[in-house]
TORZA-217730 format. One record per atom (N, C-alpha, C, O): y negated, z, x. Coordinates in steps of 0.001 Angstrom, whole numbers, plus 500000, padded with zeros to 6 digits. Each point is the difference from the previous one (the first is absolute). Example, Ala and Ser with C-alpha at 12.3 -4.5 7.8 and 13.67 -1.06 7.14 Angstrom:
residues 2
505690507800513190;498810500000499110;498800500000500900;500019500665501036;498931498615498614;498810500060500820;498910500730499230;498892500169500509;
end
This chain:
residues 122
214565779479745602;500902501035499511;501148500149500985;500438498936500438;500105502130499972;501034500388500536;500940500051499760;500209500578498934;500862498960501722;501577499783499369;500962501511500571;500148500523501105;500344499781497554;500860501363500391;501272499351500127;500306498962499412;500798502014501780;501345499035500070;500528501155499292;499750501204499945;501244497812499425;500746501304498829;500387501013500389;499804500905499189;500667499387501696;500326501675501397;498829500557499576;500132500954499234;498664498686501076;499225500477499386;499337500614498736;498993500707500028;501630498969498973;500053500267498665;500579501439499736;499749500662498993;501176499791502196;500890500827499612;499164501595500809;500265501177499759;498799498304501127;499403500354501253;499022501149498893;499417499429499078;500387502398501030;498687500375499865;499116499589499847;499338500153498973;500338499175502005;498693499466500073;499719498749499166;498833499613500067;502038499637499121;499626499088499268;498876499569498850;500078500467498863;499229498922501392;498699500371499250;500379499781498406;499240500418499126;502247498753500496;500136499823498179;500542501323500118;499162500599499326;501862500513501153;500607500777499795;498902501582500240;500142501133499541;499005498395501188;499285501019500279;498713500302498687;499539501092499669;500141497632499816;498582500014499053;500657500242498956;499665500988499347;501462498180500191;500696500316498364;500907501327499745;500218500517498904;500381500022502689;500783501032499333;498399501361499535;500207500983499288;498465498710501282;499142500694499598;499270500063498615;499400500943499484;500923497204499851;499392499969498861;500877500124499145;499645500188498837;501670499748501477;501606499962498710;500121500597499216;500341499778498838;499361501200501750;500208501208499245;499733500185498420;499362499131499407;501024501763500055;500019500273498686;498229499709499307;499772499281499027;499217501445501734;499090500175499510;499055499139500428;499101499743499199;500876499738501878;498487499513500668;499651498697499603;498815499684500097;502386499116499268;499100498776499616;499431500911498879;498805500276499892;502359500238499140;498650500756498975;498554500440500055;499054499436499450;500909501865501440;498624500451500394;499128498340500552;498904499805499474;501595499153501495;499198499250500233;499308499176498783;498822499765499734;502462499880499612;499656499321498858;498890500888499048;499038499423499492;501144501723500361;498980500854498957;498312500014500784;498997500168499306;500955499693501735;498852499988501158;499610498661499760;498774499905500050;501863498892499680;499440498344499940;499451500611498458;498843499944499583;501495500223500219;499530499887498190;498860500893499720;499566500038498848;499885500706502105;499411501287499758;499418500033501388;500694500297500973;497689499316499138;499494500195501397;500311501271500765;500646499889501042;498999501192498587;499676501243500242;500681501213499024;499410500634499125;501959499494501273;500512501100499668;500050501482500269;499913500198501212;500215501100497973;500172501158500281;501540499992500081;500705499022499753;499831502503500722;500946500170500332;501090499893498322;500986499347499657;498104501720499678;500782500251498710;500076498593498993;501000499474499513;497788500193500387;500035498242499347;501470499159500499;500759499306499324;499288501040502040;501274499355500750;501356500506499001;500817499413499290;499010501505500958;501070501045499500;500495499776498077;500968499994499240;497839499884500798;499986499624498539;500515498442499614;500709499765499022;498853499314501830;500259498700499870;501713499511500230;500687499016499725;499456502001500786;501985500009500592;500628501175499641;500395500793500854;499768499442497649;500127501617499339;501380500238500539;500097501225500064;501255498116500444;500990500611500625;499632500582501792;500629500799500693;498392498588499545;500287500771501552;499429501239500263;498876500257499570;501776500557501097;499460501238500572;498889500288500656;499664498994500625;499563501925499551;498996500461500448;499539499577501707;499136499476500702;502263501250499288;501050499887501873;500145498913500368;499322499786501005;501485499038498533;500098498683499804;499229498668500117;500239498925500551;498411501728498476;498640499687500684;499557499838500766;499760498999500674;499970502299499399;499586500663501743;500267499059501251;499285499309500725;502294501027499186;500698499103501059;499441498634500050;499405499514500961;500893499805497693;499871498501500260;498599499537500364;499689498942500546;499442502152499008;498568499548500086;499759499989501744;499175499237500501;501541501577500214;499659500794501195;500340499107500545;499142499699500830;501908499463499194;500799499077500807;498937498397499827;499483499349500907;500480500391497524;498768498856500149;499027499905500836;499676499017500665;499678502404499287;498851500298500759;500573499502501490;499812498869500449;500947502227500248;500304499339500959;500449499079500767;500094499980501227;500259499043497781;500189498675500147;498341498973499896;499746499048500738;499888501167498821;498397499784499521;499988499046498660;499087499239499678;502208500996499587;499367499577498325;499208500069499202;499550499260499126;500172502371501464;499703500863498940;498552500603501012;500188500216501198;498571499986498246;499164500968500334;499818501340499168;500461499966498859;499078500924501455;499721501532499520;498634500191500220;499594499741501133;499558500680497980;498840500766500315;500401501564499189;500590500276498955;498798500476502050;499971501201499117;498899500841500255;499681500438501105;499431499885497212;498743500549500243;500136501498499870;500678500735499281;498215499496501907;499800502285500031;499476500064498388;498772500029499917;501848499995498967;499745500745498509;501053500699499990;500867499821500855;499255501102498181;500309500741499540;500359499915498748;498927500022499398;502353499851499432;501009499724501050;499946499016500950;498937499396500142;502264500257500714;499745499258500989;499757498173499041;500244500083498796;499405498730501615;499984498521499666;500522499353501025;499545499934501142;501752499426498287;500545498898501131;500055498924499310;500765500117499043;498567498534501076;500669498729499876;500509498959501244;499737499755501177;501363499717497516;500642499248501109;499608498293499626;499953499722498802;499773499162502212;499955498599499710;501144499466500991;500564500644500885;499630498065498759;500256499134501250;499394499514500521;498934499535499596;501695500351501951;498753499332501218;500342498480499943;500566499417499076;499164500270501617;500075498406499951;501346499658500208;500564499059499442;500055501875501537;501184499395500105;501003500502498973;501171499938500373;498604500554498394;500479500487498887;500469498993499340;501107499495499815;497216500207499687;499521498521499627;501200498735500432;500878499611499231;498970500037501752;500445498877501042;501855500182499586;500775499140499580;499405501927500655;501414500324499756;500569499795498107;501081499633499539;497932500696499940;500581499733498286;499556498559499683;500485499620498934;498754499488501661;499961498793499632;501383499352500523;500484499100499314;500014501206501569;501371499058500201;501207501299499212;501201499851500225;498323501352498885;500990500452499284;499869499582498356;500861500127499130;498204499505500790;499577499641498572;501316499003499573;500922500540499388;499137498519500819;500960498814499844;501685500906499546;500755499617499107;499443501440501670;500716500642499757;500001500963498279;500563499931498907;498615500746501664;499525500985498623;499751498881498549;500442500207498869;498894498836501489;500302499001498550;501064499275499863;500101499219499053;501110500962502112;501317499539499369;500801501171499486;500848499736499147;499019501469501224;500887501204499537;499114500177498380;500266500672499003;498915498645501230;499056500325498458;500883499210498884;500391500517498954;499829498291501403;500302498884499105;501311499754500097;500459498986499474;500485502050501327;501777499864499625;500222501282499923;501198500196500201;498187500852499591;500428501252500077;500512500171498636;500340501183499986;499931498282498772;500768500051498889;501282499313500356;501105500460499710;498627498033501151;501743499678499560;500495500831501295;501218499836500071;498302501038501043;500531500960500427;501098500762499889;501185500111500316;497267500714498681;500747501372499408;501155499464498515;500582500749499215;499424498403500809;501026499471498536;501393499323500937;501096499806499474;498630499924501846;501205499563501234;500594501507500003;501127500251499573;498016500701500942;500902501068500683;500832500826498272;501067500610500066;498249499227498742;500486500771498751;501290499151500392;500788500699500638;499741497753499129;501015500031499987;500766500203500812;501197500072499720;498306500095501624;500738500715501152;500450500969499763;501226500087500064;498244500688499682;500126501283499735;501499500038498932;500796500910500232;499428498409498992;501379499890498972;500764499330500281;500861499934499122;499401499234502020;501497499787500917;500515500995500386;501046499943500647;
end
């Protein structure tokens, strides 16, 4: 493994600043997470599975997985059109070291949201 010097951290090119500001985002552990649970997704199933995000929003986040290679796309010549989306391996590879995460926001996300209520009344 390669050692980054902290100058580096701050650097474009940093590979933690470069991979996470791509997955941070609002939507994409979601969509990844809905893809582990679900071999072979359509677009709208997606859509459906995350009823606050936008159409647009989607789009985007799906476009960016892809080009990162989280995410694969097939899309078949029918009519209407058929797109599903999976994860590739490195989807895969990437939510096994996020899992650990997602089952701790699972199992404190009450005394959380019961931290910020009384925040909220100072």
């Amino acid at each position: 493994m390669s050692e980054i010097r902290i100058q580096d951290e701050y650097s474009p090119d940093c590979p933690i600043r470069n991979v996470l500001c791509r997955v941070s985002d609002k939507w994409s552990l979601l969509i990844l997470y809905t893809l582990s649970v679900n071999e072979v997704v359509r677009f709208k199933e997606l859509q459906r599975s995350i009823p606050d995000i936008s159409q647009k929003m989607l789009t985007i986040a799906l476009r960016t997985l892809e080009e990162d290679g989280f995410v694969s796309r097939k899309v078949y010549a029918e009519i209407p059109p058929k797109v599903e989306y999976r994860l590739t391996e490195r989807g895969k590879s990437f939510l096994l070291r996020v899992y650990p995460l997602i089952e701790w926001a699972k199992e404190n996300i009450d005394e959380i949201i019961s931290d910020r209520r009384k925040s909220a009344f100072k």
